[in-house]
C-alpha positions as CSV (number, residue, x, y, z in Angstrom):
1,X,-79.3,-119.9,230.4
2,X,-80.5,-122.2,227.9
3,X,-84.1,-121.2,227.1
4,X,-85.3,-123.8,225.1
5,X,-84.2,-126.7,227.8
6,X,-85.7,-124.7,230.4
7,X,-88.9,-124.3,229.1
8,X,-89.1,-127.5,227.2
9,X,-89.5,-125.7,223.4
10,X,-91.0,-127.0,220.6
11,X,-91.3,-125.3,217.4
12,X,-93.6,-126.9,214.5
13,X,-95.6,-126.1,211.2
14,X,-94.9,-124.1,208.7
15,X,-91.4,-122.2,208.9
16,X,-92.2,-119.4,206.5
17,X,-95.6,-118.9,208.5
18,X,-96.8,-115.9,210.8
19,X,-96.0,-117.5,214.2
20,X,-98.1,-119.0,217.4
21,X,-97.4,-119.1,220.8
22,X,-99.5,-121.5,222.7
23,X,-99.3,-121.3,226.2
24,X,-101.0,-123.5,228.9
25,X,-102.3,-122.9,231.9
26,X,-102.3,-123.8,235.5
27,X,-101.6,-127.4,236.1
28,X,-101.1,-128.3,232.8
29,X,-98.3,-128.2,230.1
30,X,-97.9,-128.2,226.1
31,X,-99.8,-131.5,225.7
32,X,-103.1,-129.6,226.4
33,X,-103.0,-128.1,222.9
34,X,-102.1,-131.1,220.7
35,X,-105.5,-131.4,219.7
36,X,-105.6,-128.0,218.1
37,X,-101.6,-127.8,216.8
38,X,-102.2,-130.1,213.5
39,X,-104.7,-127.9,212.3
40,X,-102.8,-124.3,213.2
41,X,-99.4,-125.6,212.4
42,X,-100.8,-126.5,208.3
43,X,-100.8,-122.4,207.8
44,X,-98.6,-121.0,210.7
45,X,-95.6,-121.5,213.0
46,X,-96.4,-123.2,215.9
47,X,-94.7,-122.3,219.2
48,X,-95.2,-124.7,222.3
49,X,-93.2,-124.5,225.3
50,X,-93.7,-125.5,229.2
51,X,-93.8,-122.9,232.2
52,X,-90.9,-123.2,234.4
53,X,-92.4,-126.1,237.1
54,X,-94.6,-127.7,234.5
55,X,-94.2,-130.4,232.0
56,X,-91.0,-131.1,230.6
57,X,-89.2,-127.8,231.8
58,X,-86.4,-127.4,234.2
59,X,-87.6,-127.6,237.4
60,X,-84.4,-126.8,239.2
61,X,-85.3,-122.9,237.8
62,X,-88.0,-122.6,239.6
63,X,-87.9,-120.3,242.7
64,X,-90.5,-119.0,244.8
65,X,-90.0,-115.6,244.5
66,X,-90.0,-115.3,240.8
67,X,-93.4,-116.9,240.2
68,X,-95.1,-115.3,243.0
69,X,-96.9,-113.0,240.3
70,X,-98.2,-113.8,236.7
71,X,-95.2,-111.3,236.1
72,X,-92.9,-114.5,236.4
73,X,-94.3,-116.3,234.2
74,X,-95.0,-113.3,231.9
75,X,-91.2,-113.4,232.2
76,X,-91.0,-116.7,230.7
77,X,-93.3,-115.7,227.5
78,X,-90.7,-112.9,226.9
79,X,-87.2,-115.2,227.5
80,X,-89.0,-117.7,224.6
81,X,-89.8,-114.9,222.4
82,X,-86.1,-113.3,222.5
83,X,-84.5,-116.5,222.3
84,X,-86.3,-117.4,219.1
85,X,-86.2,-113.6,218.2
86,X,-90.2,-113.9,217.2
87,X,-91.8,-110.1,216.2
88,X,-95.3,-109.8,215.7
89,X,-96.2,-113.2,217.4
90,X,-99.8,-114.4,217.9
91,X,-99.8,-115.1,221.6
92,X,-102.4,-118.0,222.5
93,X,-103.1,-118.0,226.3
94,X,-105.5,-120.6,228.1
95,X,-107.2,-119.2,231.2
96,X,-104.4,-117.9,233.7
97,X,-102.1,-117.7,230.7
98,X,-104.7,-115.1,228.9
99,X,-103.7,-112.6,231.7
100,X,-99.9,-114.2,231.0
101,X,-100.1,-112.6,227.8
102,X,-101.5,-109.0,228.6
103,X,-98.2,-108.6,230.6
104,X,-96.1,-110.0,228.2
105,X,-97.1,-107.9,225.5
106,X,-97.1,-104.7,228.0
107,X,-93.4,-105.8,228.5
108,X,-92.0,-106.8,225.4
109,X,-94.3,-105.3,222.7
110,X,-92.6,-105.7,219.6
111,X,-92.8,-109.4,220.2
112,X,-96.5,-109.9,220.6
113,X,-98.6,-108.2,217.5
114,X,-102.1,-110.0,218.6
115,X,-104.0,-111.9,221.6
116,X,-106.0,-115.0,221.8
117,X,-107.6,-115.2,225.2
118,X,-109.0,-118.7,225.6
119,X,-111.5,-118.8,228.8
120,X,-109.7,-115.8,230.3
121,X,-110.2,-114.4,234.1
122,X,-108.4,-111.4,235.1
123,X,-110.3,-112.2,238.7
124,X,-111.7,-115.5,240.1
125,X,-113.2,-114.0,243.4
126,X,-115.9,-111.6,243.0
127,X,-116.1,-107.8,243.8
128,X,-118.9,-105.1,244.1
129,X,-120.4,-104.7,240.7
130,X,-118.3,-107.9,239.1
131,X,-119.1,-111.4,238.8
132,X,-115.7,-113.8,238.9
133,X,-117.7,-116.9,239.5
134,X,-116.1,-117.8,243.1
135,X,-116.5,-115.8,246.9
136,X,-113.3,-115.4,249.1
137,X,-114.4,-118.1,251.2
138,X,-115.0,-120.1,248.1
139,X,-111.2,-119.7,247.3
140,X,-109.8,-119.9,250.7
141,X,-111.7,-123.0,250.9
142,X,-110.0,-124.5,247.5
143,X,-106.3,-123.5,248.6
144,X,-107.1,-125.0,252.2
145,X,-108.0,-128.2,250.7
146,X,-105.4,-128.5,247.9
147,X,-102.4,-127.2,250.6
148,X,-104.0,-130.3,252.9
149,X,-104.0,-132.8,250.1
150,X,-103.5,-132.2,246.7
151,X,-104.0,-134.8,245.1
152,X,-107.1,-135.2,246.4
153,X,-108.1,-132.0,244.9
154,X,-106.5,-132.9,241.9
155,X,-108.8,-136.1,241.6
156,X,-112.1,-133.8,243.1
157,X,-111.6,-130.8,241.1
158,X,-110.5,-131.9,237.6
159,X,-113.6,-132.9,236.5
160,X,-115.3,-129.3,237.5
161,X,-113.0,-127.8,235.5
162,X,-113.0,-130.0,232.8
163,X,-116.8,-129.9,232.7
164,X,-118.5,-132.6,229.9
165,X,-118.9,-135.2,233.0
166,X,-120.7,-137.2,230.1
167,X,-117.0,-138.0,228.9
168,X,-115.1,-139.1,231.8
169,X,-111.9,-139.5,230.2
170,X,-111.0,-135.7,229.8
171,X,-111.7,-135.1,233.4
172,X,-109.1,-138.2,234.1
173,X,-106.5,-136.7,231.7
174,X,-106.9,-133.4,233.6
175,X,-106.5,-135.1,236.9
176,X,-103.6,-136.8,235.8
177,X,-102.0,-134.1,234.9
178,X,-102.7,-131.6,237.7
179,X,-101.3,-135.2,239.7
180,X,-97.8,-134.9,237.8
181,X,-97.1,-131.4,238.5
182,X,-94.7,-131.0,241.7
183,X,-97.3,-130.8,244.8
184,X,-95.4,-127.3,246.0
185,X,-95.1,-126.1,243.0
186,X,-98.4,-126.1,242.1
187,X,-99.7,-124.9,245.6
188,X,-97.5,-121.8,244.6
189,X,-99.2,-121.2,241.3
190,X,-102.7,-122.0,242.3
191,X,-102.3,-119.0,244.8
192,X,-100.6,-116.4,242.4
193,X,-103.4,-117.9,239.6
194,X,-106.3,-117.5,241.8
195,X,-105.5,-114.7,244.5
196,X,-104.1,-112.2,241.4
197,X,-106.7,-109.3,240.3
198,X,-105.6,-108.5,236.9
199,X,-108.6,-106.2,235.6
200,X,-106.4,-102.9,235.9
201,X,-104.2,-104.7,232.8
202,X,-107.1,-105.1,230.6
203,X,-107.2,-101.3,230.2
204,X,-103.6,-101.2,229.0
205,X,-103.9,-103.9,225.8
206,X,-104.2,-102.3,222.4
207,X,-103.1,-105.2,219.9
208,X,-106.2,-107.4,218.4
209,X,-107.7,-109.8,220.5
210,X,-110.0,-112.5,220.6
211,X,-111.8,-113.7,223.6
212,X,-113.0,-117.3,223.5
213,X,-115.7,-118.4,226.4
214,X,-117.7,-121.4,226.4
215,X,-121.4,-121.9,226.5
216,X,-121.0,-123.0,230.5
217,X,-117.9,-122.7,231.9
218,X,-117.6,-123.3,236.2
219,X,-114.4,-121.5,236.5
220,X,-115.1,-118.7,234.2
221,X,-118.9,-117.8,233.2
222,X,-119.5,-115.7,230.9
223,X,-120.1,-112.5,232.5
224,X,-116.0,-112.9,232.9
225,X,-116.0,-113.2,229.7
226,X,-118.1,-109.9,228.2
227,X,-116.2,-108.3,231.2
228,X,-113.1,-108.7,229.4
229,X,-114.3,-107.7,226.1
230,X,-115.8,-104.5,227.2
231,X,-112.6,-104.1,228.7
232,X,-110.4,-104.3,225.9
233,X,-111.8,-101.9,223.1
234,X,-109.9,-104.0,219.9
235,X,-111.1,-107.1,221.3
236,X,-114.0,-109.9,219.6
237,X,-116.2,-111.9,221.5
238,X,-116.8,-115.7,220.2
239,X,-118.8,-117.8,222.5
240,X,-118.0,-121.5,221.5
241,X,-120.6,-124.4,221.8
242,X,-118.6,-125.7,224.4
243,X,-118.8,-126.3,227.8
244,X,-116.5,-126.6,230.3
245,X,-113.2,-124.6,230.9
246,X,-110.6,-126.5,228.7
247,X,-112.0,-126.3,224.9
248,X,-109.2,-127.5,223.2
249,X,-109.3,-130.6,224.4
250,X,-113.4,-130.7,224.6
251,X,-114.0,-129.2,221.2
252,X,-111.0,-129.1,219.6
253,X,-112.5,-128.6,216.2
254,X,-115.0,-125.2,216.8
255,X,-111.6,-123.7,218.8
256,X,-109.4,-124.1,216.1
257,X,-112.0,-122.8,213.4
258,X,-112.5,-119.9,215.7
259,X,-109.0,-119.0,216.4
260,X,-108.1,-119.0,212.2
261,X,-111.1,-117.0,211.6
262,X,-109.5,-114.2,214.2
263,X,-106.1,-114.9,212.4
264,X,-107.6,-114.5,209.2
265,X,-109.2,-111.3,209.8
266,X,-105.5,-109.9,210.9
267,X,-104.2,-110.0,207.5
């Protein structure tokens, strides 16, 4: 298996550096993050790569059964690690991919040293005595309309997620991107992203984290977000002046300064 083809690797920066992993989340690929790489790949090792079924990987790996769970993709994380024999890695996860990285670390942990969590959920649909931001029928009503037309949904619910409806074009590069993702494929990872309940994790992550939320943020408000850092003892709270649930490509600039502030406070 050739890891780096299947996953579309990319390795920039600095190669004496500490080393990040950036990893996107659902509907997306490595592209989402180029707005934050030049300034984290001047002091550190940059890792980008693409879930099997997104971007540039392999899509002939994909199979059903093995990214039915966030453990699949979890899987993923741990096949670049070993294949580029990282120790100690920084693991950067956007939304979906924050939970992405409590697994990996629980499975592999002498590859992961330290998480960023960058508008994490561990639960989209609420429960007694926790806020997620959506109800069941709120989700069974988003999976209904993206199995009957995705890219409809693609073109309707971009823009919510992006947030900043003031700058159309990020909500169009969202759409298009969500659009170029296989239409099964995705359906597939829309249900294990929203339908997963990952809060039992939380309890079981001891390395350094950060948890990044934005001001206003439809997908994950920030009760999710203090949820997850009372959670997760080691973890720090930052609250960017952002809105929206994508901040590295809306503010680009606060998320980078807040993630190298959390790396330089791991020294």
């Amino acid at each position: 298996m050739d890891v780096r083809r299947r996953n579309n690797v990319n390795v920039i920066g600095r190669d004496d550096a500490p080393v990040l992993v950036l990893a996107h989340g659902f509907g997306c690929d490595q592209n989402m993050w180029r707005l934050v790489v030049p300034a984290l790949a001047e002091r550190f090792r940059v890792v980008l790569f693409d879930y099997v079924g997104s971007g540039g990987s392999d899509l002939s790996a994909w199979s059903e059964e093995r990214y039915s769970s966030l453990h699949g993709y979890a899987s993923d994380v741990v096949d670049v690690c070993e294949e580029l024999d990282l120790r100690q890695a920084v693991f950067v996860g956007h939304s979906v991919s924050a939970m992405v990285g409590v697994l990996a670390a629980q499975a592999a942990p002498e590859r992961i040293g330290a998480l960023v969590m960058v508008t994490p959920s561990p639960r989209y649909i609420d429960d007694e005595g926790y806020r997620g931001g959506f109800s069941t029928e709120d989700i069974d009503e988003l999976l209904d309309s993206l199995e009957a037309n995705y890219l409809g949904w693609s073109s309707a619910m971009a823009p919510v997620i992006m947030g900043n409806p003031e700058r159309p074009e990020l909500g169009q590069e969202l759409t298009n991107s969500f659009c170029a993702t296989d239409p099964d494929i995705a359906r597939a990872f829309a249900r294990t992203t929203f339908l997963t309940d990952s809060r039992e994790d939380l309890k079981g992550v001891s390395v350094p984290t950060l948890v990044l939320e934005c001001e206003q943020d439809a997908i994950a408000p920030r009760e999710v977000g203090a949820y997850v850092h009372t959670a997760i003892p080691s973890s720090r709270l930052v609250t960017l002046d952002a809105t929206g649930h994508c901040p590295q490509l809306s503010a680009p600039e606060v998320t980078a300064v807040a993630i190298l502030d959390f790396l330089e406070s791991l020294k």
